[in-house]
N, C-alpha and C positions, 0 to 999 in steps of 0.2 A: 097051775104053775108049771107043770111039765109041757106044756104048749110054747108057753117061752121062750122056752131051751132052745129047740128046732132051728129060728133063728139066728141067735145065739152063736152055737154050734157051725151053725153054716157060714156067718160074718168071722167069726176067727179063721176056719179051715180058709176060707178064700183070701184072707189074710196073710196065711201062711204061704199058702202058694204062690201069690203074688211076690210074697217077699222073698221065696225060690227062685221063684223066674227072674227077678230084679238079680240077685247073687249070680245066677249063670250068665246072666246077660252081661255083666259088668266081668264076670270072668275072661267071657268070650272074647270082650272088647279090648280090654286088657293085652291079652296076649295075642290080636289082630295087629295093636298098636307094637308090640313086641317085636313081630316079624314084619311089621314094615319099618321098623326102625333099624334093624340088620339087612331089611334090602337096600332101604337110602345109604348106609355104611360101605357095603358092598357095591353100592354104585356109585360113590365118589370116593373109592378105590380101586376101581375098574377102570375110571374115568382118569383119574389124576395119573395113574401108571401106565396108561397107555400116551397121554400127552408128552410126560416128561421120558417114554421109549421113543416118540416119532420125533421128539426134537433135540435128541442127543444122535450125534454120529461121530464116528470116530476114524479119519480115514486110511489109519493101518488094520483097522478089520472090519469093513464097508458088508461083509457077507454077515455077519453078527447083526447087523441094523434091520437087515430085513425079517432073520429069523425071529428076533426078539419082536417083533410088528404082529407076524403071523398067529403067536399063540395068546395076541390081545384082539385078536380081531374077527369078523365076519361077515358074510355077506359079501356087497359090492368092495366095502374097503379090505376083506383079506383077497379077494378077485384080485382088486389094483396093485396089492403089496406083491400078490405073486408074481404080473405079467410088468412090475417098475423093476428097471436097471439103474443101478447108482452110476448117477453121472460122473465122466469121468474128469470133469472139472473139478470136482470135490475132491478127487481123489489130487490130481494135481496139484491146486492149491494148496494139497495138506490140512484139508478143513476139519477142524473137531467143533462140534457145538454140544452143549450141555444146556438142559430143561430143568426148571424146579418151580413146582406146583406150588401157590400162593392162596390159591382158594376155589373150593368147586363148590354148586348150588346145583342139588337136582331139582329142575325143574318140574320134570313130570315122572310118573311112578304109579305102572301098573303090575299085573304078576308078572308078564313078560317084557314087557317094553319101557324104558326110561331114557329120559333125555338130562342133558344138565351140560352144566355152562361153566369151562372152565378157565382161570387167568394161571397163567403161570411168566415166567422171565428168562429168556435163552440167551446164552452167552456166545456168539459165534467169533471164530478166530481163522484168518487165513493170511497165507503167505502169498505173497504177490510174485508171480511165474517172474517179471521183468526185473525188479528191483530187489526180491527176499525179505522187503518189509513184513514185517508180522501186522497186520491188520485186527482190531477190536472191536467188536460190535455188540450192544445188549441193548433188546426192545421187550416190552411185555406185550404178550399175545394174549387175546380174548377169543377160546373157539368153544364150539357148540358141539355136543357127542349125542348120537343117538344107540341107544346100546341093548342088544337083546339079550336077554337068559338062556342058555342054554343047557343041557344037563345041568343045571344047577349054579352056572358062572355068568357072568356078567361079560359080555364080547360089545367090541363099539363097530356098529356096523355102517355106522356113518359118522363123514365129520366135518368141517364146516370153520373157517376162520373167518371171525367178524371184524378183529381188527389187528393191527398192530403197530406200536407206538416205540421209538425211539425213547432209550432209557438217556436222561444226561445227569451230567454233573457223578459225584465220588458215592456209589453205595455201598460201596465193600465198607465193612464194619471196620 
């Protein structure tokens, strides 16, 4: 009878262990999913904030546009933000435009590089140099972000408009 045991003994212990290993693994996986669910967060907040900074301007403080660009960006697109000059037609016309983000999809999502796709609807307004007319404009923009981690933050280092459409008819609530 003590021969049995051996067995026994050895089919439960392997048992157990397996059933350790299964607990850590599901652990493990748990809190992988945890912290990619705070990085897709973080990057359709990286994403959305930097679209609706590059499509708002205001042309009583044109120097404000660029700095607020700067501390969303890097790579080639903070390069471009430093060596662009606000045309001075903007400033002329008096043009203010405002962004508001409608929806981002991150597409792709690794530890350091993510891409994602964002709509939002910009309002631009300008005065016309000849006549003073005030001119209205709002289209929804579809553009594409590619964004690296840096210390620890989310910067869009590329970016890309796919499309944009003429908004008609009354959407104001």
């Amino acid at each position: 009878m003590i021969g049995g045991r051996g067995p026994m003994v050895a089919l439960i212990g392997m048992a157990g262990l397996l059933l350790v290993l299964a607990l850590v693994s599901g652990w493990r996986g748990a809190n992988r999913l945890t912290s990619r669910s705070d990085d897709t967060q973080a990057v359709e907040e990286a994403a959305a904030t930097f679209v609706e900074a590059y499509g708002t301007f205001d042309f009583r403080d044109p120097e404000a546009y660029q700095q607020h660009l700067l501390g969303l960006t890097t790579g080639s697109v903070r390069s471009a933000v430093l060596v662009a000059d606000i045309d001075p037609a903007a400033v002329g016309q008096q043009r203010t435009t405002s962004a508001s983000v409608s929806s981002v999809e991150v597409t792709a999502l690794s530890d350091h590089e993510a891409t994602a796709s964002v709509m939002s609807e910009q309002t631009r307004r300008t005065v016309d140099a000849a006549s003073g007319a005030l001119t209205d404009e709002r289209v929804v923009q579809l553009a594409d972000c590619r964004l690296l981690k840096e210390a620890g933050r989310w910067f869009v280092a590329e970016f890309h408009f796919r499309s944009e459409m003429p908004q008609t008819g009354a959407t104001d609530p």
